[in-house]
Residue frames as a rotation matrix with the C-alpha (Angstrom) as fourth column:
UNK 1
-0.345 0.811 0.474 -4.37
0.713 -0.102 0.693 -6.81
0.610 0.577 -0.543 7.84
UNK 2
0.476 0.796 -0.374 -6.22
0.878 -0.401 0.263 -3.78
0.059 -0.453 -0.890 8.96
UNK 3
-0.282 -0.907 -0.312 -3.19
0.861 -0.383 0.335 -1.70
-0.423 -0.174 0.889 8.79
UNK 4
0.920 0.075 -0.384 -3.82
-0.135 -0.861 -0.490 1.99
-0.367 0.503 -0.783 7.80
UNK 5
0.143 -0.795 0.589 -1.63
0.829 0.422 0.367 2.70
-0.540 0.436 0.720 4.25
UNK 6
0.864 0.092 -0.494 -0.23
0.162 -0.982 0.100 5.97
-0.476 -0.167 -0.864 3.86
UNK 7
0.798 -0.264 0.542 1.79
0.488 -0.245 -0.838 7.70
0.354 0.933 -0.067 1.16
UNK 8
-0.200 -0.623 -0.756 5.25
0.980 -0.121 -0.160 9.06
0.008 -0.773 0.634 2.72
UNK 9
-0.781 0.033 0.624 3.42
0.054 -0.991 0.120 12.89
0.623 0.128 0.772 1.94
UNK 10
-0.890 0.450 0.072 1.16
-0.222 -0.289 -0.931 11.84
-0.398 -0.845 0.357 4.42
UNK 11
-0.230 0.724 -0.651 -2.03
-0.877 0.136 0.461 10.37
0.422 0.677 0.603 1.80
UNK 12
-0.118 0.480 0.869 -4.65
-0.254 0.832 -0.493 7.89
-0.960 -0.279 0.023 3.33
UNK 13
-0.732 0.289 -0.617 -4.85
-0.544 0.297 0.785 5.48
0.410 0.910 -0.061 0.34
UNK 14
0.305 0.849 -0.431 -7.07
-0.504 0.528 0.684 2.97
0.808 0.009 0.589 2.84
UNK 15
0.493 0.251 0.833 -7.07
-0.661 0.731 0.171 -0.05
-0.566 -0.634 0.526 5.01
UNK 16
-0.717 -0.652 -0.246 -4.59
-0.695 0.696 0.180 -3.15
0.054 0.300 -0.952 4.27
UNK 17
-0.072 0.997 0.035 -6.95
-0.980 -0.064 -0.187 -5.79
-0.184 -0.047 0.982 2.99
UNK 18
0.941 0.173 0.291 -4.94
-0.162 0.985 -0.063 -8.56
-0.297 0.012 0.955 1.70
UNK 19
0.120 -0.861 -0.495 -2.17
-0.691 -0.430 0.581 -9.65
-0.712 0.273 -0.647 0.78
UNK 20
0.835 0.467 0.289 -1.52
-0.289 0.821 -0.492 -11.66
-0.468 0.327 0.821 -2.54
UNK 21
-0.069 -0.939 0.337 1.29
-0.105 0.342 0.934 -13.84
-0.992 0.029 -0.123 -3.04
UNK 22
0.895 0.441 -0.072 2.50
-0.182 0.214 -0.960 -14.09
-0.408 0.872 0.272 -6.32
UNK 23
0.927 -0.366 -0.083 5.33
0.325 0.893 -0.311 -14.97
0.188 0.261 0.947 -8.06
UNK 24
0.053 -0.951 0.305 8.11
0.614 -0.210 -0.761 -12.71
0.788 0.227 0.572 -8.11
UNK 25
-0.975 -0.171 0.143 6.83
0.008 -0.666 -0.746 -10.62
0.223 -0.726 0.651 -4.83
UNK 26
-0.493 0.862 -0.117 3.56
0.829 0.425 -0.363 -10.02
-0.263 -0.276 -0.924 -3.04
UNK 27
-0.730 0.391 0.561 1.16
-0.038 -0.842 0.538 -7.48
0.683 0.371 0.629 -3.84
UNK 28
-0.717 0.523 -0.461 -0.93
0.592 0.106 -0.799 -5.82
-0.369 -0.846 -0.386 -1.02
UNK 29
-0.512 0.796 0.322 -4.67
0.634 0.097 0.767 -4.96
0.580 0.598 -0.554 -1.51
UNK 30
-0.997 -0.052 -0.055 -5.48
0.072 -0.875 -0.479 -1.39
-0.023 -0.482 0.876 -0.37
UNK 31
-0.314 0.817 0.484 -9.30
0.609 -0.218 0.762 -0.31
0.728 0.534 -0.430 -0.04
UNK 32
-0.941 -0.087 -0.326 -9.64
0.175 -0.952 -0.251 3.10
-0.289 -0.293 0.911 0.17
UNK 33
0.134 0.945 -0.298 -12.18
-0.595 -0.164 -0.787 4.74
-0.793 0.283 0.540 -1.95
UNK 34
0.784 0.090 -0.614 -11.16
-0.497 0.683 -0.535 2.30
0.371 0.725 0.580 -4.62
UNK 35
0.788 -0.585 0.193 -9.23
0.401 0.725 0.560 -1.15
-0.467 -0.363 0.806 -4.47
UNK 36
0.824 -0.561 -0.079 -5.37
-0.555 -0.772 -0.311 -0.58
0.114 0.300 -0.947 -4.74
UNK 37
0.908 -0.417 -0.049 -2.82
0.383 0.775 0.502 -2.79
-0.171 -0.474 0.863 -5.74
UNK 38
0.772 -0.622 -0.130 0.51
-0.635 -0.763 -0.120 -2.25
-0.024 0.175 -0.984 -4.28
UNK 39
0.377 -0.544 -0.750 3.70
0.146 0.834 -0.532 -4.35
0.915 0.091 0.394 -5.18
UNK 40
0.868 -0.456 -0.194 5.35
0.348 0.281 0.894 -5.40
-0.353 -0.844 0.403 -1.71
UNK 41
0.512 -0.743 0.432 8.88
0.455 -0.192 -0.870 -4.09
0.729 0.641 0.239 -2.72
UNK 42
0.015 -0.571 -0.821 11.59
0.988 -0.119 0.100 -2.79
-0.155 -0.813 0.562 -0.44
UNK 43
-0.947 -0.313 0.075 11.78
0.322 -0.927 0.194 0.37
0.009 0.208 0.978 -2.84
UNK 44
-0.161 0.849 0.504 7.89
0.026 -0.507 0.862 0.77
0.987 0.152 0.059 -2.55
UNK 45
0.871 0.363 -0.330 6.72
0.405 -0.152 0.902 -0.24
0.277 -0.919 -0.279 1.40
UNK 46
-0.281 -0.725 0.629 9.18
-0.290 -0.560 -0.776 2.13
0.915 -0.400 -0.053 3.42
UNK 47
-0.826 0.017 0.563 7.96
-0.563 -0.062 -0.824 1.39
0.021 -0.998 0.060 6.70
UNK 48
-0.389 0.544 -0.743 5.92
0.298 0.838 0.457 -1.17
0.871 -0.044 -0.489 8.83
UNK 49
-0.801 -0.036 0.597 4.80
-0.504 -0.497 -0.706 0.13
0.322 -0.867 0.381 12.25
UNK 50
-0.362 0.589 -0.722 2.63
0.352 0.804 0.479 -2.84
0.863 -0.081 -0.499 13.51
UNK 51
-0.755 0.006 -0.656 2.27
0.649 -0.140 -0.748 -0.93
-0.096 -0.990 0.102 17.07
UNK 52
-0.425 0.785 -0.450 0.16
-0.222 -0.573 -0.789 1.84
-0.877 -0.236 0.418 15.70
UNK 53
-0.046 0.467 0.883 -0.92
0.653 0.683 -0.328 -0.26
-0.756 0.561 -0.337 12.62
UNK 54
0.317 -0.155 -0.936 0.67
-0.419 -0.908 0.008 1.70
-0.851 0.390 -0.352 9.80
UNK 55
0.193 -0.538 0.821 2.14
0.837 0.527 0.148 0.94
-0.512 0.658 0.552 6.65
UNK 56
0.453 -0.077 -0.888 3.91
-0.124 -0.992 0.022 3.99
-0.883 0.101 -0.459 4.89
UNK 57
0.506 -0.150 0.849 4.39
0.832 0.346 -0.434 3.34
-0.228 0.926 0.300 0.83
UNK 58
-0.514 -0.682 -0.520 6.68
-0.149 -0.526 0.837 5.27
-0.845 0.508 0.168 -2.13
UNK 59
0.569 0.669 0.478 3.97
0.198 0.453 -0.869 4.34
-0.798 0.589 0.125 -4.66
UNK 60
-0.508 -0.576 0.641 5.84
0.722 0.121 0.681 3.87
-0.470 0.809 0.354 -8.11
UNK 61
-0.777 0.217 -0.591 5.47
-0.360 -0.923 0.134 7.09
-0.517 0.317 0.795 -10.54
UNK 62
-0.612 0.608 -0.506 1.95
-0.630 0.012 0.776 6.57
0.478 0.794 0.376 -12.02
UNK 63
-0.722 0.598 -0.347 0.50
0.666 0.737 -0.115 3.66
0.187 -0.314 -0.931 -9.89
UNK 64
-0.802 0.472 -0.367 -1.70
0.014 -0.598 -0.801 6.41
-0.598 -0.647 0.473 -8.22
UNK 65
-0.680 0.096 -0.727 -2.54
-0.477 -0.811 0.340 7.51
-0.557 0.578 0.597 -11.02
UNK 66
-0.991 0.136 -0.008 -3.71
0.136 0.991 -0.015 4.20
0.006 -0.016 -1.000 -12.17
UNK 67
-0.583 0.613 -0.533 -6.33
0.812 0.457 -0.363 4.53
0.021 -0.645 -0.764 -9.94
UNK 68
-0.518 -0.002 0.855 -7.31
0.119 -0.990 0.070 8.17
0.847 0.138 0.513 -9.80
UNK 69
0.585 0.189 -0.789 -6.68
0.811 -0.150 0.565 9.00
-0.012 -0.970 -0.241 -6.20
């Protein structure tokens, strides 16, 4: 938690707020200027970097969009 979550072009989406377990994978709970869920996924989170609290996503085509960010 607290983890700044960045897009791999370099986009603050927010702050790691939660994570929610769910069946088939978790889904972490971005809040940026709006809440953002992202599936946990090997092909979506690309990187962890717990030292400088990072988290560096691939956001599936459209999720952004989703959201309009």
């Amino acid at each position: 938690m607290g983890c700044q979550v960045v897009t791999e072009a370099g986009e603050v989406l927010g702050e790691l707020k939660d994570v929610i377990p769910s069946g088939g994978n978790d889904i972490f709970v971005v809040q940026g200027k709006k809440e953002i869920l992202i599936p946990a996924l090997k092909t979506v989170i690309k990187q962890i970097d717990l030292p400088n609290r990072k988290i560096i996503v691939a956001p599936p085509p459209g999720l952004l969009e989703i959201y309009e960010i």
